[in-house]
C-alpha positions as CSV (number, residue, x, y, z in Angstrom):
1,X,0.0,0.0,0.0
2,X,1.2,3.5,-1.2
3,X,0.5,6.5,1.4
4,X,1.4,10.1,0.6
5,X,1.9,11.5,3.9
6,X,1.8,15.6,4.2
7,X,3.7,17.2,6.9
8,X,4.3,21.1,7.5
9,X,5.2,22.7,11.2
10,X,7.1,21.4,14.3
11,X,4.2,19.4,15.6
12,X,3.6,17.3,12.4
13,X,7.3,16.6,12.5
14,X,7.2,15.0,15.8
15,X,4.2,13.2,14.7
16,X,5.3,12.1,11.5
17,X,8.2,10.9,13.6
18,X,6.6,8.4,15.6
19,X,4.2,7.4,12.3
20,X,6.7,6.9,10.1
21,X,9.1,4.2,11.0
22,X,6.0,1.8,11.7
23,X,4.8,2.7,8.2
24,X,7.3,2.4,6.1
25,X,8.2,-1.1,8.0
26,X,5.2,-2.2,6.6
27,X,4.1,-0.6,3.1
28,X,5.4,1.9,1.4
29,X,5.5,5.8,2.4
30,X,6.1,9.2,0.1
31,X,6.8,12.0,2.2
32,X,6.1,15.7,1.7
33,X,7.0,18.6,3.2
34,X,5.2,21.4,2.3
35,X,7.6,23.9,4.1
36,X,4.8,25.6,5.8
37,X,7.7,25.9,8.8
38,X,11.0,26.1,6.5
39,X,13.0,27.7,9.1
40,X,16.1,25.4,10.1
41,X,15.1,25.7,14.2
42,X,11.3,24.6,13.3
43,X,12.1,22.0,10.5
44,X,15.2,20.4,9.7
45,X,16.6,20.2,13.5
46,X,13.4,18.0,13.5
47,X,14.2,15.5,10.9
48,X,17.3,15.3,12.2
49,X,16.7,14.5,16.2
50,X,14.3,12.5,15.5
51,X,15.1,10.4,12.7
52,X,12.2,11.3,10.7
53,X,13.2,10.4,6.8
54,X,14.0,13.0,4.8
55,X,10.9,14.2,2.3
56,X,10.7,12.8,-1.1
57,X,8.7,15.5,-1.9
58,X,9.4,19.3,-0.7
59,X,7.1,22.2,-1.8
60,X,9.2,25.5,-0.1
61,X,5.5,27.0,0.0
62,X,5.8,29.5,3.2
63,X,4.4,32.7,4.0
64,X,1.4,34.5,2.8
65,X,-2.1,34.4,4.1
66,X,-3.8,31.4,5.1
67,X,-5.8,31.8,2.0
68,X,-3.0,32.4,-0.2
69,X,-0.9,30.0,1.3
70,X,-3.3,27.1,1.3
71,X,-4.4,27.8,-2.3
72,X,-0.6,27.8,-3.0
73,X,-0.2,23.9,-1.5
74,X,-3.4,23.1,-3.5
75,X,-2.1,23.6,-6.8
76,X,1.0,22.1,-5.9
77,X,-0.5,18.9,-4.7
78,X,-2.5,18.3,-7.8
79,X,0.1,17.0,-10.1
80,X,1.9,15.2,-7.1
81,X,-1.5,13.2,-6.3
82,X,-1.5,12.4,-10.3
83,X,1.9,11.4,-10.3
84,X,2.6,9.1,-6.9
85,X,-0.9,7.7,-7.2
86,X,-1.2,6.7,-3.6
87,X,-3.8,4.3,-1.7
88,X,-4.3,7.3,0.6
89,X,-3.8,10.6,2.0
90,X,-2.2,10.8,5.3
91,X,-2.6,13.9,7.0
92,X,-1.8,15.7,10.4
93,X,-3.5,17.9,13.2
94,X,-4.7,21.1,11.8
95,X,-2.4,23.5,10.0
96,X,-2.8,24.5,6.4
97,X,-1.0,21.9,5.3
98,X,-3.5,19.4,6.4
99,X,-6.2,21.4,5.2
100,X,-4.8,21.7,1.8
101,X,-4.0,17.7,1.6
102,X,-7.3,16.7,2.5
103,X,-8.6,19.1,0.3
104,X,-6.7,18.0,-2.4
105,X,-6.8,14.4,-1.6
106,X,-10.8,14.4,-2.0
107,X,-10.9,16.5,-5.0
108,X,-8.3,13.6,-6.6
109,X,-11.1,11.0,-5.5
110,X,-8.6,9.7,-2.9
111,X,-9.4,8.7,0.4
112,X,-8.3,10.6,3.3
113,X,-6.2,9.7,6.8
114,X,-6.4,12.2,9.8
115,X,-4.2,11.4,12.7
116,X,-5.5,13.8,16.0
117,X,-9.2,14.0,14.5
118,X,-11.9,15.1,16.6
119,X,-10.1,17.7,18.6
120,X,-12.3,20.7,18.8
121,X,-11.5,23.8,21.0
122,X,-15.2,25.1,19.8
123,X,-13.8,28.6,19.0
124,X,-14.1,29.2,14.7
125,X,-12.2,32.1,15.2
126,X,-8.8,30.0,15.2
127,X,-7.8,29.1,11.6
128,X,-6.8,25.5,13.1
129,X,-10.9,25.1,14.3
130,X,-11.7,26.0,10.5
131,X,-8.7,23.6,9.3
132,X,-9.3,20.6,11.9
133,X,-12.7,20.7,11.3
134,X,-13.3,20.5,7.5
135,X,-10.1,17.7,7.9
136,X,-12.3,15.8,9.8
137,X,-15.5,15.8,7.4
138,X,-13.2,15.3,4.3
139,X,-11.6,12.3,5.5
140,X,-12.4,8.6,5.5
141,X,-10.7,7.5,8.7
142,X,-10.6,9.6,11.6
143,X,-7.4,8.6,13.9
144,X,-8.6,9.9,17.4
145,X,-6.5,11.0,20.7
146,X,-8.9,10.0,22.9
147,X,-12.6,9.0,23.3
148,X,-14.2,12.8,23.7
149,X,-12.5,13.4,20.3
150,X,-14.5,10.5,18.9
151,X,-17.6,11.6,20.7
152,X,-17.2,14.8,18.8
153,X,-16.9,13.6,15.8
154,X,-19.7,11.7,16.1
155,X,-21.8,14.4,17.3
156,X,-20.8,16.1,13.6
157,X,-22.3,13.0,12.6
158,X,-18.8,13.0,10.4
159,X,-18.8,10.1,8.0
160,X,-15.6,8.5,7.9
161,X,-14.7,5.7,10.6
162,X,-13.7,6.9,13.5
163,X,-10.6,4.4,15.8
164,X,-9.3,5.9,19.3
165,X,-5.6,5.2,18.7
166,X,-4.3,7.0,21.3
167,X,-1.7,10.3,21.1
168,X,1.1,9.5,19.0
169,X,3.0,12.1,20.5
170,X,2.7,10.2,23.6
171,X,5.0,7.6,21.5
172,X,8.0,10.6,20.9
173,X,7.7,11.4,24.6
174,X,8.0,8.8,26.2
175,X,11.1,7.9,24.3
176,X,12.5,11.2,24.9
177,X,11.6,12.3,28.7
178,X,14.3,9.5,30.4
179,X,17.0,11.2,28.6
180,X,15.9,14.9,29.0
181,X,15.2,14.3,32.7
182,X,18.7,13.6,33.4
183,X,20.7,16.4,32.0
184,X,20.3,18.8,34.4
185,X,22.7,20.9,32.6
186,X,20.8,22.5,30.0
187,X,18.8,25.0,31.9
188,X,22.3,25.9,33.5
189,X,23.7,26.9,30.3
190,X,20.9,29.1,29.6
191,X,21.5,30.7,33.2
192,X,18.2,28.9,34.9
193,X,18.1,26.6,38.0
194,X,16.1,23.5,37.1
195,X,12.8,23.8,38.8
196,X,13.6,27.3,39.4
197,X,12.3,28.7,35.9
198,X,9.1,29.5,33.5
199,X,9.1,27.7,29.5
200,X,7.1,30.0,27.5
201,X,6.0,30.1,24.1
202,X,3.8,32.0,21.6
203,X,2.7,32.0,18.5
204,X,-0.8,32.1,18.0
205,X,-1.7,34.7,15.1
206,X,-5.1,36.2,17.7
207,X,-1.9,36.7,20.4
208,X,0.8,37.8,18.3
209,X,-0.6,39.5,15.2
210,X,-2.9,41.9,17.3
211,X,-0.3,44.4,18.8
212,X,-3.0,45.4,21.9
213,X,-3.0,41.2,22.5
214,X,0.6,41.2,21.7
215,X,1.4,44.0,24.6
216,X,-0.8,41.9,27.1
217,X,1.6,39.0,26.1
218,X,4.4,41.0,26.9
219,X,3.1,42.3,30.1
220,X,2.1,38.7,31.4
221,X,5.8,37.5,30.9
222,X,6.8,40.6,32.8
223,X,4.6,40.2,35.6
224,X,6.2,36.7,36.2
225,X,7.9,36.2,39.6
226,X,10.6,33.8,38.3
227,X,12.6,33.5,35.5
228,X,11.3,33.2,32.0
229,X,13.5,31.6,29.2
230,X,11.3,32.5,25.9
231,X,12.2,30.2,22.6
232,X,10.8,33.1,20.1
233,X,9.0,31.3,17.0
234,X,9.9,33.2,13.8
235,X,6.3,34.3,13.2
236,X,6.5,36.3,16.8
237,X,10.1,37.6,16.6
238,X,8.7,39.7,13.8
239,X,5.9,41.0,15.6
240,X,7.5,42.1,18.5
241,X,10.3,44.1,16.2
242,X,7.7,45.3,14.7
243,X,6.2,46.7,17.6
244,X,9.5,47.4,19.3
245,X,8.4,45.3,21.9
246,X,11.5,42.9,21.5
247,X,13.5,45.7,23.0
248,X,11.5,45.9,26.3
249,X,11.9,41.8,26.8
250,X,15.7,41.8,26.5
251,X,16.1,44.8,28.4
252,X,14.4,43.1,31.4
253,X,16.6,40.8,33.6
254,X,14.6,37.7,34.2
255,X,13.3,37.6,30.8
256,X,16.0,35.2,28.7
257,X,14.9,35.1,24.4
258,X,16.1,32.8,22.3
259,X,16.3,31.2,18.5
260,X,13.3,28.7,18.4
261,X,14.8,24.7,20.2
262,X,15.0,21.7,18.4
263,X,12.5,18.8,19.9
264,X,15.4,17.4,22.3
265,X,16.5,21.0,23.9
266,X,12.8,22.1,24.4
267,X,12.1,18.7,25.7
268,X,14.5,18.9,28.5
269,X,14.0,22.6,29.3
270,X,10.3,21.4,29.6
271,X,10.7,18.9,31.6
272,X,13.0,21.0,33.9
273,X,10.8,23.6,34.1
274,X,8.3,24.7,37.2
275,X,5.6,25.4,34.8
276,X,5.1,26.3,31.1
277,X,3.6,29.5,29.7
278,X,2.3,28.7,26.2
279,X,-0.5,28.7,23.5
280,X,0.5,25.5,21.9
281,X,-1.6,22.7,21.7
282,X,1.5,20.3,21.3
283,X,2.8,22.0,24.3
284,X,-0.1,21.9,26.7
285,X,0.3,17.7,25.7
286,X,3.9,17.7,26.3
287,X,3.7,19.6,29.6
288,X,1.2,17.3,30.7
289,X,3.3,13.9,29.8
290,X,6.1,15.6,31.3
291,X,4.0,16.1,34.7
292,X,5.0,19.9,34.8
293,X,1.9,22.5,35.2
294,X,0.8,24.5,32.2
295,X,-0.5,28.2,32.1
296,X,-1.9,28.2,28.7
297,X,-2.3,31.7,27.0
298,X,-5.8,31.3,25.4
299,X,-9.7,31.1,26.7
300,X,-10.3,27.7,25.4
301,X,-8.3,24.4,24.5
302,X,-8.9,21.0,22.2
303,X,-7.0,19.3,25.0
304,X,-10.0,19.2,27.4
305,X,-8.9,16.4,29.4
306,X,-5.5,17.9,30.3
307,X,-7.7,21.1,31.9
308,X,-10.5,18.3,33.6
309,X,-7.0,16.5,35.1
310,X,-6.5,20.0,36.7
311,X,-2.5,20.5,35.2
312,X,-3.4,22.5,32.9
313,X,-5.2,26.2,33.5
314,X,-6.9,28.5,31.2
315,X,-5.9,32.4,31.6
316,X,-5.9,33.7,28.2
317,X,-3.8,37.4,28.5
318,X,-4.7,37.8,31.9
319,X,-1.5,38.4,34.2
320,X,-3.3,37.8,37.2
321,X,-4.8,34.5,36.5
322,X,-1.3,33.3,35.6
323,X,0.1,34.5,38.8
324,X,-2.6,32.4,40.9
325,X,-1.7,29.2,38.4
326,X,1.6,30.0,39.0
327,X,0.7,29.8,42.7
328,X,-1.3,26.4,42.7
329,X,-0.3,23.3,43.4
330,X,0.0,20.6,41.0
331,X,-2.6,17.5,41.4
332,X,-1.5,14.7,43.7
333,X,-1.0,11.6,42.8
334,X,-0.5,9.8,39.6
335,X,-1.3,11.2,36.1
336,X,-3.4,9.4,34.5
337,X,-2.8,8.0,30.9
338,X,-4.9,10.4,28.9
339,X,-3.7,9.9,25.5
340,X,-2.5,6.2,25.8
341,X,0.3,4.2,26.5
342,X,3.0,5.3,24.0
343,X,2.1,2.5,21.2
344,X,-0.4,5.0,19.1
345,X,1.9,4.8,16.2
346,X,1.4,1.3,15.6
347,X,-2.6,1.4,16.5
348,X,-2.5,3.7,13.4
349,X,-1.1,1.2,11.3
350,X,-2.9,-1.2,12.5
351,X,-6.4,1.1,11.8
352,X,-5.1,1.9,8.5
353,X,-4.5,-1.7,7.3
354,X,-8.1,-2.6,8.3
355,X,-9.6,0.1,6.7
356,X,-8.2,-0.7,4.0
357,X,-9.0,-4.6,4.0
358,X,-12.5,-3.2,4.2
359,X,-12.5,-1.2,1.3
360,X,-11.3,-4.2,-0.5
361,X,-13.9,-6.2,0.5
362,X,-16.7,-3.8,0.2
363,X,-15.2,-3.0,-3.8
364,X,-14.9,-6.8,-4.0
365,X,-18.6,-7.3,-3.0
């Protein structure tokens, strides 16, 4: 079996990453990159770390609009769906690269894969609502996180068959987290105490592109009582020299910026951390399989469970409601597995090969 697979951003890397191998073990794989990230720090750091094949395929499509840049990927993918010819579209989470495969996977007549389907933070403001949800009712089989990602799905009444796999990232983590846990170094070299700092990260178009939002970003990390080392994504080191904001964070003492962190740094910085300031889905997960709290910088979240489990808090820009996170105490007791037991990848497979025996048999019928 033949399976184009469409990455884009950091996330889908890491996904990809624990996808792949099990894969391509198995049946064969084309990989494209549709350099939605194209920056070294959020792209090729990844492939690297995490042994992730290098694409087959690479489109350099970056920048622009979400429009633009997803009817960019669209015409690309065209010729590239005629050409490979494969079994099936395998896409991931909800950028515009998995937008723009699914898309272009249904208009070529071929089926469509979504790993992470079903997550729904309920807000159609977010582009990755918009992306994640027309994903999900383009595609043939829905690969879920968890059970109230299935349970939304079938409250769309969305078509395609829908498998709880489990997280895949879970897989990637729980590789990682030994290792990471015991260099204590790390946060030295950046000038932190392990246990003794805040992660933050940022780069949500309604927190950075808005410069009144983007000040109230600023101010919260200001307002911080312990150190913050800040990992600036591309996307937000722009805004804030735009808005001469990223003079104000490296003029203040406890504030440490720095180039965007490859999976294995950011990793260990996380799991170092006291807490984590962010308004990443992939983070809020990875804070929560590391067992370090996580202030997350919006009103709402997909990853419901990690907010019910009571590690994760929502403050959106509000300073104040970060400092009282900041002030709780974590959850006692054990964490329980909310996104499986670090064998997604192969579940995927697994789902993907029965699907397809299906198919045969219902064609065959």
């Amino acid at each position: 079996m033949r399976i184009l697979t469409i990455v884009g951003n950091r996330p889908q890397f890491i996904k990809a990453a624990a996808v792949s191998g099990v894969l391509r073990r198995r049946h064969e794989e084309v990989l494209l990159h549709t350099g939605q990230h194209h920056d070294d720090n959020l792209s090729r750091i990844f492939f690297a770390q995490l042994g992730l094949a290098e694409p087959e395929r690479r489109l350099e499509i970056a920048g622009g609009s979400n429009t633009s840049q997803t009817a960019r990927m669209l015409a690309a993918l065209e010729p590239i769906l005629a050409e490979t010819d494969p079994r099936a579209v395998l896409v991931y989470g909800d950028t515009n690269s998995t937008l723009a495969g699914g898309l272009a996977a249904a208009q070529a007549g071929v089926p469509v894969i979504h790993v992470e389907a079903g997550m729904r933070s309920f807000d159609r403001s977010m582009p990755e609502e918009t992306n994640r949800v027309l994903t999900d009712h383009l595609s043939s089989l829905l690969l879920c996180s968890s059970q109230t990602a299935a349970q939304n799905l079938a409250a769309e009444s969305a078509h395609g068959s829908a498998v709880v796999v489990g997280d895949v990232m879970v897989d990637v983590a729980l590789r990682w987290q030994p290792a990471a846990r015991a260099d204590r170094s790390l946060p030295e070299r950046y000038g932190v105490q392990p246990g003794s700092y805040l992660l933050a990260s940022a780069h949500r178009a309604g927190n950075v592109d808005v410069p009144q939002r983007l000040e109230e970003l600023v101010e919260l990390i200001e307002a911080m009582p312990l150190p913050v080392l800040f990992p600036v994504h591309p996307r937000t080191r722009a805004r804030l020299r735009e808005t001469g904001l990223d003079d104000r964070l490296a003029a203040d003492p406890h504030v440490t910026l720095t180039e965007p962190l490859g999976y294995a740094e950011f990793t260990t910085l996380l799991c170092h951390s006291r807490a984590v300031l962010t308004d990443s889905g992939g983070v809020q997960k990875e804070a929560y399989l590391a067992g370090v709290p996580c202030i997350t910088l919006r009103p709402n979240t997909e990853w419901v469970e990690t907010v019910r489990s009571g590690w994760n808090t929502l403050v959106d820009l509000d300073a104040q409601a970060a400092l009282a996170a900041l002030d709780a105490a974590p959850p006692a007791g054990e964490r329980p597995p909310l996104y499986g037991d670090g064998k997604a990848a192969e579940r995927c497979v697994e789902a993907i090969e029965a699907w397809d025996a299906r198919s045969a048999a219902t064609v065959a019928a």
